[in-house]
Each structure stands twice: as structure tokens, then as C-alpha cells.
C-alpha positions as CSV (number, residue, x, y, z in Angstrom):
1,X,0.0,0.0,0.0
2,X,1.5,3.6,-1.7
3,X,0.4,5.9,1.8
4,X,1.5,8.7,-0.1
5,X,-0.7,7.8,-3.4
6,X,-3.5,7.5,-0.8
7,X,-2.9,11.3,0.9
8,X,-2.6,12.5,-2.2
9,X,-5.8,11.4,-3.8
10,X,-7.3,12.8,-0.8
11,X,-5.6,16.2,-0.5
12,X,-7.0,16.6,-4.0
13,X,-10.7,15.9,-2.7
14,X,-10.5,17.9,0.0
15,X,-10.1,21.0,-2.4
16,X,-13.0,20.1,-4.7
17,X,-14.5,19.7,-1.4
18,X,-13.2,22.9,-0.1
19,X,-14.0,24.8,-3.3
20,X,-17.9,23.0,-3.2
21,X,-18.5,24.8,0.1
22,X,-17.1,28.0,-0.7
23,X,-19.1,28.2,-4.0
24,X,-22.4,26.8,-2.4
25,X,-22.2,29.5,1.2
26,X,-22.4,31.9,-1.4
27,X,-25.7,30.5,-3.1
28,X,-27.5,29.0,0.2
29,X,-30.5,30.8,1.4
30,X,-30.2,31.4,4.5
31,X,-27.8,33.2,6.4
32,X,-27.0,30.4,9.1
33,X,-27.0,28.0,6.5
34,X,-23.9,30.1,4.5
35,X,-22.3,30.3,8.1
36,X,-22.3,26.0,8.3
37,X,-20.9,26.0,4.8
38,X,-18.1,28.6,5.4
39,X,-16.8,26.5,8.4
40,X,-16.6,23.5,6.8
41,X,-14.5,25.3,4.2
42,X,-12.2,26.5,7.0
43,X,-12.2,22.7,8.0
44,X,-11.5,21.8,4.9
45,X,-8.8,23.7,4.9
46,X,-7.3,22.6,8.1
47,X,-7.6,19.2,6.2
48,X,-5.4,20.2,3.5
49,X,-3.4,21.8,5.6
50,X,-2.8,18.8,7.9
51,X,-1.9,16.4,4.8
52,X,0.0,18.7,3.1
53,X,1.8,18.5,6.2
54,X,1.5,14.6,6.6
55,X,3.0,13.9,3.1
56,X,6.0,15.9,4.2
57,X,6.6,14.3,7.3
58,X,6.0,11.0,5.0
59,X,9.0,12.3,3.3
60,X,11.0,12.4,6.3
61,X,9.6,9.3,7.1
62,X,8.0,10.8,10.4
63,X,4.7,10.4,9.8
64,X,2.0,11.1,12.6
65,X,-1.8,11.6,13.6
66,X,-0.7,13.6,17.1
67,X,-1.7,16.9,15.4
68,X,-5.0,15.0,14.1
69,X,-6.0,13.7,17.3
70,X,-5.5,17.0,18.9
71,X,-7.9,18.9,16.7
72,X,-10.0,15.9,17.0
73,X,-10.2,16.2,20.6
74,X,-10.9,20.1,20.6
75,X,-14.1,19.7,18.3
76,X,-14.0,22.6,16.5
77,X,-16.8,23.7,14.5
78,X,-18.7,20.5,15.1
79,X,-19.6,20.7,18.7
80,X,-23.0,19.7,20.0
81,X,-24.0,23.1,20.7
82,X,-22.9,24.3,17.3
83,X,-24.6,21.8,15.6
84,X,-28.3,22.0,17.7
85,X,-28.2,25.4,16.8
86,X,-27.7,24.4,13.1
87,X,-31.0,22.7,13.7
88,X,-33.5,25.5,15.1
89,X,-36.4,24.9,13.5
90,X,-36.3,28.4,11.7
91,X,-33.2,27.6,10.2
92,X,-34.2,24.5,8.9
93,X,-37.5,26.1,7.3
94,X,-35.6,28.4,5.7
95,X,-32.9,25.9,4.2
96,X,-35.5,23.6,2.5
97,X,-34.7,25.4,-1.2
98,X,-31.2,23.9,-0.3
99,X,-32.4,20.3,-0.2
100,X,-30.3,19.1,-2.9
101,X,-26.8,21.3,-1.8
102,X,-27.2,19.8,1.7
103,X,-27.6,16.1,0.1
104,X,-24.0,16.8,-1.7
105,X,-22.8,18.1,1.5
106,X,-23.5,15.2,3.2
107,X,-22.5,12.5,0.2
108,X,-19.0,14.6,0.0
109,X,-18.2,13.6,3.5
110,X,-19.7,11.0,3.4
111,X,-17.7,9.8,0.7
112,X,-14.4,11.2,2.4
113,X,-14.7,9.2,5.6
114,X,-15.3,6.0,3.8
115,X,-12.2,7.0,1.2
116,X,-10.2,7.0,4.4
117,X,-12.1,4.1,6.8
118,X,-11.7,1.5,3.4
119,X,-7.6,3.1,3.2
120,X,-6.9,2.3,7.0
121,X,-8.1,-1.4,6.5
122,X,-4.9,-1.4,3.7
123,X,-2.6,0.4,6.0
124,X,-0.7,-0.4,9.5
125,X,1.3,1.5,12.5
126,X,0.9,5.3,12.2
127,X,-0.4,5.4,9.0
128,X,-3.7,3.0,10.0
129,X,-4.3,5.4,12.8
130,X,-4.3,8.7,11.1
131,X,-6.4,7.2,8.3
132,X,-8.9,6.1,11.1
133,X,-8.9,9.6,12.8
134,X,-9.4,11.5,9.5
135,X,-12.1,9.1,9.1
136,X,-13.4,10.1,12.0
137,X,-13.2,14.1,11.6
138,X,-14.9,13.7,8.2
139,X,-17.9,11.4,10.3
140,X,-18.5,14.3,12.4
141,X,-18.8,16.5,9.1
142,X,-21.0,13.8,7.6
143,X,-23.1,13.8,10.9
144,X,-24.1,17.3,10.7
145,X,-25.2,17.3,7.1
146,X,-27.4,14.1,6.8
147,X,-29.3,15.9,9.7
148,X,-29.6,19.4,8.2
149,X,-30.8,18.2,5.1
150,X,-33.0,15.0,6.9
151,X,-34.5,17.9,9.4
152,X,-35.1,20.2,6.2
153,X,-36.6,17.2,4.0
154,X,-38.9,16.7,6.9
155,X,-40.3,19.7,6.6
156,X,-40.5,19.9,3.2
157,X,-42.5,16.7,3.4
158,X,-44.9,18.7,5.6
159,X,-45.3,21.8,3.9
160,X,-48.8,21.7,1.5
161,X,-48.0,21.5,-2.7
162,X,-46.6,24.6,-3.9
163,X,-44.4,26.1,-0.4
């Protein structure tokens, strides 16, 4: 297994995935909405940040998840609190016309933490473990967005035909 073929397949997702949430916070609907998609940006940033970081290390052959599981234990963006406040009933009314941009947002990461769960099967020692802890950072991301756009199709589903 190439560990260096496999970060750099995924530094390359985590722009398109970077560059998806900048475009879309600039189309969603609602202001809260644009807020959720401009922080996962800045995640994804610290993402490519991190294995931009990780294939140098790779390089020096010192490669480690201690940064990763630092930030992992912090939170960040995707704390409980920050995400039931995603989930205010207002907010979620409001991001119903974003059905379909929320769905992306959650295949994306979904997509990502599998990319790097189905890697770390392939992998061992260090590498294994920071495959399983970016796993786990993109789960969290994956997490918030099946239940923004789940909350937002339930109301859809409720609302009479025509809005």
C-alpha cells in the first residue's frame, strides 16, 4: 500500500471539497445556512493543511496523527452546541430550497470518511491510525449534514403542494 498515493488522492478531494462549500455558502438561502458552509470550508482547509503536512513528514519518514488527534479532541466547529443550533427549527425552514446542496454536502463527507475508513483497512502502524482519525473528523462533518438536510426534508415533506 502507496500511503502517499492515498494522501494525495485525498488532498486533491479535500479541495473540490473545499472549493464545493465556498461556492455553495455563497448560493444558500439562508444566512446560518452560508455560516455551516463557510466552516466546513475552513475545516476543509485545516484538512489540507494537515496532509499537506503529513506527506511531508511521510517524506522524512515521520509520519503522525498527534496533530489530528489533537484537533480531533478540541471539536472545533462541530460541537454539540454548534450543531443544535444548526438545527432550530427556523433555520431549517428556511434551508429547505437547499435540499439538494445539503444532500451533496452530506455525500461529499460521506464519501471522504469512507475513502479514508476502506484506506486504513490497507494500511498499519501510524499510517492506519491517522487514516482512522481523518475518518473520524470527516464522520463528524458527515453527521451534521445528513441531519440538516434529513431535518429540512422533513419539513418539506410537511409543507402543502406549492411552499
Amino acid at each position: 500500500m502507496d500511503v502517499r498515493k492515498i494522501l494525495e488522492y485525498a488532498l486533491q478531494r479535500e479541495f473540490e471539497g473545499k472549493h464545493f462549500f465556498e461556492e455553495n455558502a455563497q448560493r444558500m438561502n439562508h444566512p446560518a445556512a452560508a455560516g455551516a458552509f463557510k466552516e466546513l470550508a475552513a475545516e476543509e482547509q485545516k484538512h489540507i493543511e494537515f496532509i499537506q503536512g503529513q506527506i511531508a513528514a511521510l517524506e522524512r519518514n515521520q509520519l503522525s496523527s498527534v496533530g489530528l488527534t489533537k484537533e480531533l479532541d478540541k471539536g472545533g466547529f462541530f460541537t454539540a452546541r454548534a450543531h443544535s443550533e444548526m438545527l432550530d427549527q427556523s433555520v431549517v425552514e428556511a434551508m429547505v430550497p437547499d435540499l439538494p446542496v445539503l444532500r451533496t454536502a452530506y455525500l461529499i463527507e460521506r464519501d471522504f470518511a469512507d475513502y479514508y475508513e476502506n484506506s486504513s483497512k490497507q494500511a498499519d502502524g501510524e499510517a492506519k491510525i491517522l487514516l482512522e482519525n481523518l475518518a473520524k473528523w470527516e464522520r463528524k462533518h458527515e453527521a451534521l449534514f445528513k441531519s440538516l438536510h434529513d431535518k429540512a426534508y422533513e419539513v418539506y415533506n410537511q409543507m402543502p403542494w406549492g411552499g
